[in-house]
N, C-alpha and C positions, 0 to 999 in steps of 0.2 A: 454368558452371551456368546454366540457364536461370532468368528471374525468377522469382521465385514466383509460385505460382497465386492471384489472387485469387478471391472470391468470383462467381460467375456470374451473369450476367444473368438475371433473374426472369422465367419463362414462364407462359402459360396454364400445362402440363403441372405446376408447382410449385402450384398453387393448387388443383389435381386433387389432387393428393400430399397435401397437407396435408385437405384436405376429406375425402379416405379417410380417412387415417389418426384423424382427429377422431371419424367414426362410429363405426367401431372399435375405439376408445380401451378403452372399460369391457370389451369382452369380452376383448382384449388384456389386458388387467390380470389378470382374472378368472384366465386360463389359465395366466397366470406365475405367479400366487398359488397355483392349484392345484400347479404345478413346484415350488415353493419348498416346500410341503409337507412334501414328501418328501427325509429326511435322509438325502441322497447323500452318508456321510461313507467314503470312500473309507480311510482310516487304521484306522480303528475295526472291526476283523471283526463284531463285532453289527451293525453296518450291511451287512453284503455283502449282503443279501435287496433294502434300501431302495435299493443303487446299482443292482441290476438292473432294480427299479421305476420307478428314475429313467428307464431305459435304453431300456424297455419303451414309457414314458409319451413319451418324445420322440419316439421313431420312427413312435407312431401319431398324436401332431400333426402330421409332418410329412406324413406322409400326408394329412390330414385339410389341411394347406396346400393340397397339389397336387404335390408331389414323386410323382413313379409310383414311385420307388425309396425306398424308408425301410426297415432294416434295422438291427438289432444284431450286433455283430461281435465274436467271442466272444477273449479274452485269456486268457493265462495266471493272469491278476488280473480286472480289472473289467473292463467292458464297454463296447465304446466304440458309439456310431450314427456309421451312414454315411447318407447319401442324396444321389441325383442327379436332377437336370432337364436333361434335354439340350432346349436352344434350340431344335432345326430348323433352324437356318441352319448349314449346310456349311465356311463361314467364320468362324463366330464363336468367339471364343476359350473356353478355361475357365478356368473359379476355382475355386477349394476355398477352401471359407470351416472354419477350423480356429477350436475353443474347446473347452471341456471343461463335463462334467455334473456333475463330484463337487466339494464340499466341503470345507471345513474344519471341525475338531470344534467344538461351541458348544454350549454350556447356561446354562441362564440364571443358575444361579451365579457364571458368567465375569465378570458386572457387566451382563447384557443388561439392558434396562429394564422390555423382552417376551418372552413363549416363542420363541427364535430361528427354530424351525421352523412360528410361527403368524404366519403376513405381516399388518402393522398397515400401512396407507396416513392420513399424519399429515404434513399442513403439506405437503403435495406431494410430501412423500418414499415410500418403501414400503421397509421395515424389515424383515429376514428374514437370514438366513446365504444368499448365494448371490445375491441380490438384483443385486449388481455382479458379486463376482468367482465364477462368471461364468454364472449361468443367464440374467441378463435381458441379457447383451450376448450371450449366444447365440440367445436367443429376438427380438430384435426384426427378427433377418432373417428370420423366417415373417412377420410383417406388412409387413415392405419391401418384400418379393419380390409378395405381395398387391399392396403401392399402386402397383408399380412397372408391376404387368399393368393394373391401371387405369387408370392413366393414362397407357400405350401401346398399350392396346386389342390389345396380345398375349395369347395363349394357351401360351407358354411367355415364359421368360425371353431378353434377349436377347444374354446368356449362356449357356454350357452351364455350370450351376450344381452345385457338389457339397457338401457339408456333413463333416466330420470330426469329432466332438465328443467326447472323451477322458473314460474313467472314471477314470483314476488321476493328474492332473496334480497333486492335493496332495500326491500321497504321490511326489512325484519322478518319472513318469511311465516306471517302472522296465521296459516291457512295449511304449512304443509308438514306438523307431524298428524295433525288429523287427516290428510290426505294419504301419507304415508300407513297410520292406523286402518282407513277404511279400504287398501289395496295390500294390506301387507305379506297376503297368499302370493300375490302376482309379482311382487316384490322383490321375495322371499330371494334370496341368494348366499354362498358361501363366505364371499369377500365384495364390499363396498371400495370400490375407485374414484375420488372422490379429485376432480379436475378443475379446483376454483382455489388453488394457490400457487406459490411462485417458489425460487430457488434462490440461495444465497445470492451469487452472482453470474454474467457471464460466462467466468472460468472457473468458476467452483460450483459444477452441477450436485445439487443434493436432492435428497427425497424427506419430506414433511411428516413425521410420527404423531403427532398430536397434536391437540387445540384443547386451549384450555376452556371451562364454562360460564356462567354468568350468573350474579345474582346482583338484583338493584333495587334499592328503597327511596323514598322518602320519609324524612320522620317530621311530624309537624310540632312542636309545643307552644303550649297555651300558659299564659302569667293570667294578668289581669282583664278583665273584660272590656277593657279600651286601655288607649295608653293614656297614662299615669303621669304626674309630676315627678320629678326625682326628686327634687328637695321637700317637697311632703313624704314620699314616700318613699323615696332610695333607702336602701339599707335595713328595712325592715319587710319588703316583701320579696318574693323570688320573683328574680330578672329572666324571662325566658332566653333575651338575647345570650346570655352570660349559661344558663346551663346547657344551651347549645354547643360555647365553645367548648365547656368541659366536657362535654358529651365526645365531639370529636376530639380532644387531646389527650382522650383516655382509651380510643382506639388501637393505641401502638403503646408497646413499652420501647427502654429507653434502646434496645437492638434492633427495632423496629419490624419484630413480631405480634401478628395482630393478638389482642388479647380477650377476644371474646373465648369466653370457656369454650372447650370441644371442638374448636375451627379446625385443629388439625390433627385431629382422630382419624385414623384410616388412612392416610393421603400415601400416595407410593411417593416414595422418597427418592430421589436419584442415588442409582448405581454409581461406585466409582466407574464402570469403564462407559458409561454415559455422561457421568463430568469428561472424563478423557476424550471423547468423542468432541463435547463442546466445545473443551480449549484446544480442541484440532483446526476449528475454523481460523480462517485470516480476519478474527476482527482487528478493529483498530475503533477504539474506545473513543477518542478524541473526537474522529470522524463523528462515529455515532450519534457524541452530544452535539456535533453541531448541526445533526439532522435532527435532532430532538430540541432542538433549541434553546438548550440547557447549559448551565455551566461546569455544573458535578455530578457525578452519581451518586444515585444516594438510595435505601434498600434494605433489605431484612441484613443483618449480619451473618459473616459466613458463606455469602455465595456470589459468585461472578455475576456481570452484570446479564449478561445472557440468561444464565438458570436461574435469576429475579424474574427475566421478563417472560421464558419458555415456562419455568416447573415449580415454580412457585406458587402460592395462593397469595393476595392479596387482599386490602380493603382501602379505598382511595376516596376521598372526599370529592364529588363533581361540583358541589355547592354547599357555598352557606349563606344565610342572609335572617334579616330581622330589624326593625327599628327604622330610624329616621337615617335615609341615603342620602339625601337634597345636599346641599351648600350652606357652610355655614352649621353652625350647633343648634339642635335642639333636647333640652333636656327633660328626657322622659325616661319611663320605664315601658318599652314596647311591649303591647298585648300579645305579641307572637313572636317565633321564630322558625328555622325550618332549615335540615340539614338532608343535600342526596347525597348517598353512598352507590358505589357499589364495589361486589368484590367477583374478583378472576379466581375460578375455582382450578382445582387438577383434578387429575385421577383416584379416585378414592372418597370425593367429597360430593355430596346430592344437594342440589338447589334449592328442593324441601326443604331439607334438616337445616342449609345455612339459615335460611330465612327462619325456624322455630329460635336457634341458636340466637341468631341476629336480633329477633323478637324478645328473647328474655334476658339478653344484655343489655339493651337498651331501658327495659321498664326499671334496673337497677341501677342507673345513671339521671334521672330523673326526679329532681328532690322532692320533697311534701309542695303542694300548692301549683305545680306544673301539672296539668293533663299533657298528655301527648298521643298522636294519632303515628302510626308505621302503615305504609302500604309499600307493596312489593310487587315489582313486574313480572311476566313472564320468566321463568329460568331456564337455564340452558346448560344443560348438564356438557363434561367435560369427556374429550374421548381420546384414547391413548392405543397405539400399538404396539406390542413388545420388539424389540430390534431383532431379536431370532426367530420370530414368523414365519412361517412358509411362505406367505401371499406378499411379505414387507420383504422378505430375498429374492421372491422374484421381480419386484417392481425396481430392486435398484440394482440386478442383473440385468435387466432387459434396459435400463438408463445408462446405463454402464456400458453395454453393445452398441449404440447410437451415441453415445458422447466418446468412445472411447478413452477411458478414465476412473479411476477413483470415484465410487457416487459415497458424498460423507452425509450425513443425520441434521436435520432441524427439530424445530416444533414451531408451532404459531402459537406467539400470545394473546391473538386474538382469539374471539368466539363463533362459530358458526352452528348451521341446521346439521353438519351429518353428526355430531351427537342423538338426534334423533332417529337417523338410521342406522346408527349400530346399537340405539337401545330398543327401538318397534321389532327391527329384522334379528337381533341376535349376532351381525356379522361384524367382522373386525373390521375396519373404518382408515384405508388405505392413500395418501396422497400421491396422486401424479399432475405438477404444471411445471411451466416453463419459464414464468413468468418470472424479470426480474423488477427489484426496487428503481430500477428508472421507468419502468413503464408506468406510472403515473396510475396509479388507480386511483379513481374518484376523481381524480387533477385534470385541467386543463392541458390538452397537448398528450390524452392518453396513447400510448401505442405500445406494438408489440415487433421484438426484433423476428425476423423472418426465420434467419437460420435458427433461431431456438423453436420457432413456432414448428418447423417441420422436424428437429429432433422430437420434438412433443410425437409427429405423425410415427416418426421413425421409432419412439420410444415402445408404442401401440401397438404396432406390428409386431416386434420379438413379444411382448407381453403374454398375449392369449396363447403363445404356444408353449410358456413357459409357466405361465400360472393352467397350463392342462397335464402337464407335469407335474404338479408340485401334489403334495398329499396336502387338501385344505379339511 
């Protein structure tokens, strides 16, 4: 692995950057605020009107940037914006910068302190549903792209730039690898910038290498064709409730690796100098649990808590249930039972294969006289960039010019859609946000700190002239 990128040498061209963007600051606000308005709540059918306004509203900003191309791009669901700038230089690479316009539900019953959908700017913050996740880390590349022409005395980018912006990513993004499949010419780009995550903290700016993928079942089993007496019957027919637990007790052995055959065939395995990277961070483990609301950690053996929850694969129990819940005992042998799983995939592992895998472990955990039924959702494959990259050095070069600083390495253990654009497009699958873990995503009281929001603008600006350098 190559060293990490430190922060860049400070040029006239950064004191351009920052001078734009300063003048521009209040109307930049102004027009996120007017965005925030509008309750893109993507879940909520009385919102379908408001997600297309949202839809509507971005396409002619982006216009009004400088994109010749700004258009809404119609789904079976919600509506996503597309728009392109093509550079004029013959050589220069493309990006697609991906994030989404819709929402999460919020009202001010939830515990807001404010009307969610009336933006309040307070103590430097600006407090709104969408504020982070993710209208203002989608919006501060209209002003980037802005300071970035200013202070290269360009008239395009010096990138060929496109925009992707998602109407349904709250609602599980049910519409758009097929949408991504049926534009994928138009798409088509060198490097994906993907602007819907956050960074350790306010004083530890990092950049986000990977997200891990997804696979979830439910398993049903079937005993008897109603429930049963136990003392006629106990002990001499199979208990569904009971080969349920076994079912999940036999998921983990005693290290707490899963044991379905072949689960970790392929998977890339952390580098020592990507362990080194992770124990570089300031965590504080204690903290942690008490944001998890947990009293121990607990995890595969052999690995810190961090690279359980970044680079690991996992299989986690969401539920179990079966039999008589009521008050009080009733003694039977319940005619059913039913366990959800699911498991966080990494790098090297296909959501197919989990689920055949997953299918034929389970039908050997289910004794003579149980039927059981497995059904599996959508999956969502896992997507990783290598630390020595071209397009992953210059995004945390150019983070590294605007934060002035050290930019160190995450991953997200959660799941997201650009899995799907770095497997339709072919391209490596890059994180830029700003966001920190107090900005409340999905929470009441969401917001976003300002001076991070225009690092984000400021981060945009060195970017395109660095990833048009770079050999992708």
């Amino acid at each position: 692995m190559s060293e990490t990128p430190d922060s860049a040498v400070q040029t006239a061209a950064d004191d351009t950057v920052r001078a734009y963007i300063e003048e521009h600051r209040t109307a930049f606000l102004d027009d996120l605020a007017q965005w925030l308005r509008i309750p893109s709540v993507s879940a909520q059918p009385e919102h379908d009107a408001d997600v297309r306004r949202s839809a509507d509203w971005l396409a002619g900003k982006l216009k009004e940037t400088g994109f010749p191309v700004a258009e809404v791009l119609e789904t079976p669901g919600a509506p996503a914006v597309y728009a392109e700038w093509p550079s004029g230089d013959p050589a220069a690479p493309t990006v697609l910068v991906y994030g989404h316009h819709d929402v999460q539900p919020a009202a001010r019953e939830d515990g807001w302190h404010t009307e969610p959908f009336e933006p309040e700017l307070r103590d430097g913050r600006l407090y709104a549903r969408g504020a982070a996740d993710d209208k203002g880390q989608v919006f501060f590349h209209t002003l980037g792209v802005r300071a970035h022409l200013a202070a290269t005395g360009r008239t395009a980018p010096a990138v060929n730039l496109k925009l992707l912006v998602e109407g349904e990513e709250e609602s599980g993004s049910p519409n758009f690898r097929a949408l991504v499949e049926a534009h994928a010419d138009r798409f088509a780009a060198d490097a994906v910038i993907v602007s819907d995550t956050g960074m350790w903290s306010e004083t530890t700016p990092t950049v986000c290498t990977g997200m891990r993928g997804l696979a979830e079942c439910e398993i049903r089993l079937y005993g008897p064709d109603q429930d049963i007496h136990s003392g006629s019957f106990g002990g001499a027919v199979p208990n569904p409730a009971t080969a349920a637990a076994r079912l999940v007790a036999a998921l983990h052995d005693a290290d707490e690796r899963v044991t379905v055959p072949g689960f970790y065939d392929g998977i890339a395995e952390l580098t020592d100098a990507e362990r080194e990277l992770v124990a570089e961070l300031p965590f504080d483990e204690a903290e942690w649990l008490r944001t998890a609301k947990s009293r121990a950690p607990h995890g595969e053996a052999g690995y810190s808590t961090l690279e359980r929850v970044w680079a690991r694969p996992t299989a986690e129990v969401n539920g179990i249930g079966g039999g008589y819940q009521g008050p009080g005992g009733k003694t039977i042998i319940p005619s059913s039972a039913m366990v959800k799983l699911s498991f966080r995939l990494v790098a090297g592992q296909d959501p197919d294969r989990i689920e055949k895998l997953v299918t034929d472990w389970a039908a050997t955990q289910v004794p003579d006289g149980i039927r059981h039924e497995i059904a599996f959702s959508a999956g969502t494959r896992p997507c990783l960039t290598p630390l020595d990259h071209p397009a992953l050095r210059s995004v945390a070069r150019a983070m590294g010019r605007a934060f002035g600083q050290k930019i160190r390495f995450t991953r997200e253990g959660g799941s997201g859609p650009a899995a799907d654009l770095q497997d339709v497009l072919g391209a490596p699958v890059l994180f830029l946000g700003i966001s920190v873990p107090s900005d409340g995503w999905h929470a009441p009281n969401e917001k976003v700190e300002i001076d991070l929001l225009l690092k984000g603008v400021e981060t945009t600006a060195h970017l395109w002239g660095d990833l048009a350098a770079a050999r992708l």
